[in-house]
C-alpha positions as a printed Julia matrix, in Angstrom:
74×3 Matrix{Float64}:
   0.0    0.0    0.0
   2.08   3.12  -1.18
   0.03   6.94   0.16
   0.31   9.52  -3.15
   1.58  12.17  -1.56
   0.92  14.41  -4.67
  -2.92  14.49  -4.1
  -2.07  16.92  -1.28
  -0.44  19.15  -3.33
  -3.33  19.91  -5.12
  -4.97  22.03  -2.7
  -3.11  24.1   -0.14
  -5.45  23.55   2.85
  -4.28  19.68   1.92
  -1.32  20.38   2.26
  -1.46  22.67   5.59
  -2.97  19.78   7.01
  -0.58  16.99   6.12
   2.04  19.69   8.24
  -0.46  19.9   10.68
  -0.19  16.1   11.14
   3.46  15.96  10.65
   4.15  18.14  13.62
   1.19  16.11  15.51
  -1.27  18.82  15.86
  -4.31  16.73  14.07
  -5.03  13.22  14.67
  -6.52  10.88  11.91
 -10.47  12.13  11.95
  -9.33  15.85  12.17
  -6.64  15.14   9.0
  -9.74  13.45   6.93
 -11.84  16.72   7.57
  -9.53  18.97   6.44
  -9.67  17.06   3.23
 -11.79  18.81   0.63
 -11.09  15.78  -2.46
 -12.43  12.41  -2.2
  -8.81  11.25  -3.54
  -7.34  13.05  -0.24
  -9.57  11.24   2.33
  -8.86   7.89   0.58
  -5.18   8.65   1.05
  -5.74   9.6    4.8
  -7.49   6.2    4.82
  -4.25   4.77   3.6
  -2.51   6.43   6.15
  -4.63   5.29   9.31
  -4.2    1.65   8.01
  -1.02   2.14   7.87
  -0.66   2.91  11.96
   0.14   6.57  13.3
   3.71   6.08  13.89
   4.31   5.28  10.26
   1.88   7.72   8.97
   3.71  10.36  10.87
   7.1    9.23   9.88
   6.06   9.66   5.91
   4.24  12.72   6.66
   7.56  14.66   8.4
   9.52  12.54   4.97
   7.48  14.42   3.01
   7.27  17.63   4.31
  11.03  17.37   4.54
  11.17  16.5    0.81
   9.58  20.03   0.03
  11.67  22.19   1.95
   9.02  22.53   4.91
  11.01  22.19   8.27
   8.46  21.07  10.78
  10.42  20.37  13.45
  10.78  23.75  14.75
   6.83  23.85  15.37
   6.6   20.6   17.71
């Protein structure tokens, strides 16, 4: 099961909220909220089976991949 980042890109309240839930600030019903696409929540669906720690640890990959340093906002 592989998450497509790239759906998040899309939309920029996507993406806020994949940061959000890098730096831990929204858990898995809050993240699939924020989601405005259909595509989005099925990836946030991904996610959750996927377990939190793991979800988390490709989220802050991701965001690190951009050029988005989250760690200075846990």
């Amino acid at each position: 099961m592989r998450v497509t980042f790239e759906i998040f890109e899309e939309n920029s309240s996507s993406t806020e909220a994949i940061v959000d839930f890098a730096i831990g600030r929204l858990t898995f019903p809050a993240l699939r909220d924020e989601m405005w696409d259909k595509r989005a929540k099925v990836e946030v669906e991904k996610m959750k089976r996927l377990g939190r720690k793991k979800a988390l640890t490709l989220s802050q990959l991701w965001c690190t991949r951009r050029g988005y340093d989250y760690s200075c906002e846990c």
